[in-house]
C-alpha positions in Angstrom: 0.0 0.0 0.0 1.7 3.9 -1.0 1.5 6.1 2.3 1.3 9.5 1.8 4.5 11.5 3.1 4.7 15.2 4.5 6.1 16.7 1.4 5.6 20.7 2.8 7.9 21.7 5.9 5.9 22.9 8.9 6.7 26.0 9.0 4.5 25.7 5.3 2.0 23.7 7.0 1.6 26.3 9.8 1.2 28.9 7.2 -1.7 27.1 5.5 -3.6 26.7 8.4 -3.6 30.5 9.3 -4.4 30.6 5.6 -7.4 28.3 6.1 -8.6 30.8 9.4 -7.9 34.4 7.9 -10.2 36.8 8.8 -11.0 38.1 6.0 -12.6 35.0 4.2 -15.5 35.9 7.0 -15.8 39.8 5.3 -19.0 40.9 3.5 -16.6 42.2 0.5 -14.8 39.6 -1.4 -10.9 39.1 -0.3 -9.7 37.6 -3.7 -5.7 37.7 -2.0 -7.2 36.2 1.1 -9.4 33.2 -1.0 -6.1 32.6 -3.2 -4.0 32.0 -0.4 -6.8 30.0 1.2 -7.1 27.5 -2.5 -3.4 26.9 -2.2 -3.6 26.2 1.7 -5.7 22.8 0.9 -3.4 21.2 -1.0 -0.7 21.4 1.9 -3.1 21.3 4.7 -4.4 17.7 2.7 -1.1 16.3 2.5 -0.2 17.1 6.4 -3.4 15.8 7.5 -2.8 12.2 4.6 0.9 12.0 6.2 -0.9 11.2 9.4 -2.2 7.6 7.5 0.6 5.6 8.7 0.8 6.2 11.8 -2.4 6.1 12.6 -2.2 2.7 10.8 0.1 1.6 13.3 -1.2 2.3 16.2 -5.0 1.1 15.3 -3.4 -2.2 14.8 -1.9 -2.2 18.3 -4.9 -0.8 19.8 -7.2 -3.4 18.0 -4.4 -6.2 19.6 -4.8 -4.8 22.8 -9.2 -4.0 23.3 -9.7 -7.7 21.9 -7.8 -9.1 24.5 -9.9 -6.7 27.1 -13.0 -7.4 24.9 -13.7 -9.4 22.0 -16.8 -7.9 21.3 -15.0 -4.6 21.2 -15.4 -1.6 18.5 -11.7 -0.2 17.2 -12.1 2.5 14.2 -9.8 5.1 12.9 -9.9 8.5 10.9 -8.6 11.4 9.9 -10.1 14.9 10.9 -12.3 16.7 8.8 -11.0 20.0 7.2 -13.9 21.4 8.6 -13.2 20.8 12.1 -9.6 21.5 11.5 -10.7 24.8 10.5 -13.1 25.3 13.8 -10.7 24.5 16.0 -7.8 26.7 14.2 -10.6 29.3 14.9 -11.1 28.4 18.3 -8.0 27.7 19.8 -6.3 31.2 18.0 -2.9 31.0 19.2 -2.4 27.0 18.0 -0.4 26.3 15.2 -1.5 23.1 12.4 1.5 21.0 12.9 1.0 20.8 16.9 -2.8 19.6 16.6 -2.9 16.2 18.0 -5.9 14.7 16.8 -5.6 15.0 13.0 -5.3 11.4 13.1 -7.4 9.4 15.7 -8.3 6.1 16.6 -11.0 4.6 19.1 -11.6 1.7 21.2 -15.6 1.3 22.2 -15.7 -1.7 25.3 -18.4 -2.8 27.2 -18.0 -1.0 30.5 -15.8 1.5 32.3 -13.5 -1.6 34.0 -12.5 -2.1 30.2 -11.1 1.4 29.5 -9.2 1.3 33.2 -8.2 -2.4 31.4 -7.2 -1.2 28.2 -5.5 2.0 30.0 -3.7 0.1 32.4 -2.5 -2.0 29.5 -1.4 0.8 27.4 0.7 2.4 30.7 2.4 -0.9 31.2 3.2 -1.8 27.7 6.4 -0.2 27.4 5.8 0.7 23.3 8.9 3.1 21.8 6.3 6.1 21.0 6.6 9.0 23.3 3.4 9.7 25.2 2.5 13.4 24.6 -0.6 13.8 26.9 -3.1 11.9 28.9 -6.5 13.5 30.1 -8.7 11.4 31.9 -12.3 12.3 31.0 -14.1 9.7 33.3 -12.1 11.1 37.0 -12.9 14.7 35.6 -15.9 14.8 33.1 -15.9 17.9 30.8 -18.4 20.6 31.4 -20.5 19.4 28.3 -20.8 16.2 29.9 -18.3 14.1 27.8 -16.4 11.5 29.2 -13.7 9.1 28.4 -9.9 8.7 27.9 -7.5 10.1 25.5 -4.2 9.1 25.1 -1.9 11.1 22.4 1.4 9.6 21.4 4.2 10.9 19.4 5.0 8.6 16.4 8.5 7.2 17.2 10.6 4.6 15.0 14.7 4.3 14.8 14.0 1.5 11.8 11.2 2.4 9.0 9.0 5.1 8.0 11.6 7.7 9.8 9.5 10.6 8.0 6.7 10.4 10.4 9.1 10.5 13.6 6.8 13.0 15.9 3.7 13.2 14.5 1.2 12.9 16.7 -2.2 10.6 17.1 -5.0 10.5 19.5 -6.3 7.4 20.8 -10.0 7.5 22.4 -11.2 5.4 25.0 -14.8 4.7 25.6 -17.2 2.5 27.5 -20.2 1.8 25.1 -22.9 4.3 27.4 -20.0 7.1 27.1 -20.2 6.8 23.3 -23.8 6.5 23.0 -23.8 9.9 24.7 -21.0 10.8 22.4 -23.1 9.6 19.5 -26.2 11.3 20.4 -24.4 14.8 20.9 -23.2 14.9 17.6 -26.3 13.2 16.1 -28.5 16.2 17.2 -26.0 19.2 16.0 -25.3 17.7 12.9 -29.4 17.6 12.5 -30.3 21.4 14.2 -26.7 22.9 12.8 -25.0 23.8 16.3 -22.1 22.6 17.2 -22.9 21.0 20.5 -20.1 18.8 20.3 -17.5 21.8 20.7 -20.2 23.1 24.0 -21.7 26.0 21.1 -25.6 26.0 20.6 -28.4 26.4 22.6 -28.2 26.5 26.0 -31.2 24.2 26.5 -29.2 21.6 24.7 -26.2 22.0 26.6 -27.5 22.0 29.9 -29.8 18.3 28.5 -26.7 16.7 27.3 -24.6 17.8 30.7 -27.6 16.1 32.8 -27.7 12.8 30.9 -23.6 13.2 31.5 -24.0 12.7 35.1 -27.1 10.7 34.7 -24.6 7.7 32.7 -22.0 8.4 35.2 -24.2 7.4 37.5 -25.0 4.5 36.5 -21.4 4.0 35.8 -20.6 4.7 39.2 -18.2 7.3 38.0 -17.6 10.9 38.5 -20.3 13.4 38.0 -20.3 15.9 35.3 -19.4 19.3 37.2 -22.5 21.7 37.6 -25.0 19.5 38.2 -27.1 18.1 40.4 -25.9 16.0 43.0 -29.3 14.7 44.9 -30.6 12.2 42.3 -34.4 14.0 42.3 -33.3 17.2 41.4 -31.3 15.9 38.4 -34.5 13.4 37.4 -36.4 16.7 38.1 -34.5 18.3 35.7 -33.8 15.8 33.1 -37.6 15.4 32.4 -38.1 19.0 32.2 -35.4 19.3 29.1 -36.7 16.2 27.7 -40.1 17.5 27.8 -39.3 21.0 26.7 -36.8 19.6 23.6 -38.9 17.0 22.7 -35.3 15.0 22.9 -37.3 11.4 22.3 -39.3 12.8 19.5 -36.6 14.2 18.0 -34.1 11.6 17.9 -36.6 9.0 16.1 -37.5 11.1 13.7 -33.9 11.7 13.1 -33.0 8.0 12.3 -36.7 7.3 10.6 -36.3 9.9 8.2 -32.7 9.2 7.3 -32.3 7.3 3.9 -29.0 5.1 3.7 -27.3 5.2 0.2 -24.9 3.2 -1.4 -25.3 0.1 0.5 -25.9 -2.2 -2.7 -22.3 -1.2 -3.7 -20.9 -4.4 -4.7 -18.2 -5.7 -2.8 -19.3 -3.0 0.1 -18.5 -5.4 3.2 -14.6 -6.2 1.8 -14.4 -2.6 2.0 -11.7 -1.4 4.1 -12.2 2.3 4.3 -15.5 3.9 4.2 -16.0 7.5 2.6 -19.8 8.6 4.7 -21.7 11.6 3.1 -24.3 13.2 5.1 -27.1 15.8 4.4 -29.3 16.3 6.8 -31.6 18.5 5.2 -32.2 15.7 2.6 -32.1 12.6 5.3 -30.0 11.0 2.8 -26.1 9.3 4.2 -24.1 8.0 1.4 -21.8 5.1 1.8 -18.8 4.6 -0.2 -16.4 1.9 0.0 -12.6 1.5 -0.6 -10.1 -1.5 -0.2 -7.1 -1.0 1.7 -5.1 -0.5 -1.4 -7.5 2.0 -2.7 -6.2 4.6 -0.3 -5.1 7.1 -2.8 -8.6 7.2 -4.6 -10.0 7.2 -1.1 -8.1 10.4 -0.2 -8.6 12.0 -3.1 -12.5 11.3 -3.3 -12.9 12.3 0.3 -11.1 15.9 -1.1 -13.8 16.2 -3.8 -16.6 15.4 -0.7 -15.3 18.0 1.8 -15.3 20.4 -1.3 -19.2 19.6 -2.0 -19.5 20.1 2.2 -17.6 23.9 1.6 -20.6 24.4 -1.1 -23.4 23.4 1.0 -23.3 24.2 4.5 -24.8 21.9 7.1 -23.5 18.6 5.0 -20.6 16.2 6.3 -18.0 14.3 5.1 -15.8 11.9 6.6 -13.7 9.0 5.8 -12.8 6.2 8.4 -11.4 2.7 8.6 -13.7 -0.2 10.5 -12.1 -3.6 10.6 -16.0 -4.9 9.2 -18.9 -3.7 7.5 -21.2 -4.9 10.5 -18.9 -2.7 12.7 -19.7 0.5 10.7 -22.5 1.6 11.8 -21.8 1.0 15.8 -18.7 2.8 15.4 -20.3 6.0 13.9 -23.9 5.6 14.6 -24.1 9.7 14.5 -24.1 9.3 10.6 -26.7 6.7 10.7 -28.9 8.8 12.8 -28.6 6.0 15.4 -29.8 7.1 18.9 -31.1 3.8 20.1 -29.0 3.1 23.2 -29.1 6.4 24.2 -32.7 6.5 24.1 -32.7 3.9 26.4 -30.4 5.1 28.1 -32.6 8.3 28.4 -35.9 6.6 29.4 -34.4 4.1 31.8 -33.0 7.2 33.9 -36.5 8.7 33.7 -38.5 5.6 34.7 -35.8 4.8 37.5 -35.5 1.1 36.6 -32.1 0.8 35.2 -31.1 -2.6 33.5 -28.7 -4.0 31.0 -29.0 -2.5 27.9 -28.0 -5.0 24.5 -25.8 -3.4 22.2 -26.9 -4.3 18.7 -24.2 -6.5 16.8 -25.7 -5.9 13.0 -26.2 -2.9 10.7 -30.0 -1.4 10.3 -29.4 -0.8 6.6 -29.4 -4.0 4.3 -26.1 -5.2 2.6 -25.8 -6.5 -0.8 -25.4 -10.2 -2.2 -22.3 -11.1 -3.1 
């Protein structure tokens, strides 16, 4: 398989991201300086965020080894960041430059419970791997203020043999129990649907404030940390739990997301020998198009997911991402936001409400049919 390699320096790379951010792109009167510079920061931007491919590689394969071995039943995916959210958070965090951004290339272990991540944690701190461990925050001791929780773990790509070129580039690895990333899921199901970027805490505050009670609400029943800022007498947070869920209509909402949504592309031949996965989403047309690559098709892959984050650019509230799963079936519970898929959170949601909490099955097969072979 052909890796991409950084071919720009990073002082270039840095320069195209504050291309990609400059201020005047936002100005009523056309910049044409300001959108030239931008057309030739993609390009450069593209192949920084491409070099990260390896790498990434590399360490989904040991995480896969290592979340098996905790679980078997386990989710492991991988990506790259959109060029979208490289852009919000280059707008966000001001002052940071492209090539120190740590999660351009992430990958993510889903196990059943919390004991699994402290496993699978414990198992990375003990391993003794050559990468250089850049940062640890422990989401589940100290939950965000949004109410997300989990564990990230960003190493430094380090190799004295092969694939010197990549020496320091850095990749995030997510740890979640499964109710953490049905919260996860459901956050970023509902702002892709009412364009607001809950998942970065922006949006309404009703929102917000639902999401951070159902936060403590799982971390409950996780017998974990609460999510700071809420209630800590369990009737005051049921109290206010079912007035957001009234007032949002959460339940409503959320099916009709995943009813309305129309799955394309899932009669591609060939589909479930896929190994990377190009996912289209529009909203506003409840249509998700899936598009499927082999592992030695990531060049086309790449450069069809450039051509889909320029369509996104065109029509605002649309996604684009392209991700690695090691199987079809594992798609779909490893980004369930594109599928509109809420169910487990749902439950999640009403089982809180109703006060009688109980093991919740996490569905094994795709909703959307697959195509003979």
């Amino acid at each position: 398989m052909a890796w991409t390699e950084p071919q720009f320096t990073r002082e270039r790379v840095n320069a195209a991201g504050k291309a990609l951010i400059a201020p005047q792109l936002r100005s009523d009167v056309p910049d044409w300086k300001a959108f030239n510079a931008y057309m030739s920061a993609v390009p450069i931007v593209n192949n920084w965020r491409s070099s990260h491919s390896y790498p990434l590689n590399t360490f989904q394969v040991t995480l896969r080894a290592y979340a098996r071995k905790i679980d078997p039943n386990c989710i492991v995916a991988q990506r790259t960041k959109r060029l979208s959210s490289i852009e919000a958070k280059l707008r966000r965090h001001n002052t940071m430059k492209l090539s120190q951004m740590q999660d351009l290339g992430g990958c993510r272990a889903i196990v059943k419970s919390v004991k699994g991540v402290r496993d699978l944690q414990a198992v990375y701190k003990a391993s003794g791997i050559k990468h250089e461990l850049a940062s640890l925050d422990d989401y589940i001791s100290t939950p965000k203020q949004s109410g997300y929780r989990g564990v990230h773990l960003v190493y430094r790509y380090v190799s004295d043999k092969q694939k010197k070129i990549y020496n320091g580039l850095k990749i995030e690895i997510q740890l979640r129990s499964q109710y953490q990333h049905a919260w996860a899921t459901a956050v970023e199901t509902v702002g892709m649907f009412v364009q607001q970027a809950l998942k970065s805490s922006l949006g309404e505050p009703e929102w917000l404030k639902f999401f951070s009670l159902m936060g403590t609400a799982i971390a409950n029943r996780e017998r974990t940390a609460p999510v700071p800022n809420t209630p800590t007498n369990h009737s005051e947070l049921l109290e206010e739990l079912r007035h957001y869920a009234s007032a949002l209509s959460v339940k409503s909402k959320l099916t009709a997301f995943s009813s309305a949504l129309k799955t394309l592309g899932t009669g591609q031949p060939g589909l479930e020998l896929a190994h990377f996965y190009l996912l289209e989403l529009d909203p506003a047309a409840n249509e998700l198009s899936v598009t499927g690559f082999r592992a030695q098709e990531l060049m086309e892959a790449a450069d069809k997911y450039a051509e889909a984050e320029k369509r996104v650019a065109e029509k605002p509230g649309t996604d684009a991402v392209l991700v690695s799963v090691d199987s079809l079936n594992a798609l779909e519970r490893a980004y369930p936001n594109y599928f509109a898929d809420t169910g487990v959170f749902l439950q999640l949601m009403d089982q809180t409400l109703s006060a009688a909490p109980k093991r919740i099955n996490i569905p094994t097969k795709p909703s959307f049919p697959l195509a003979s072979s």
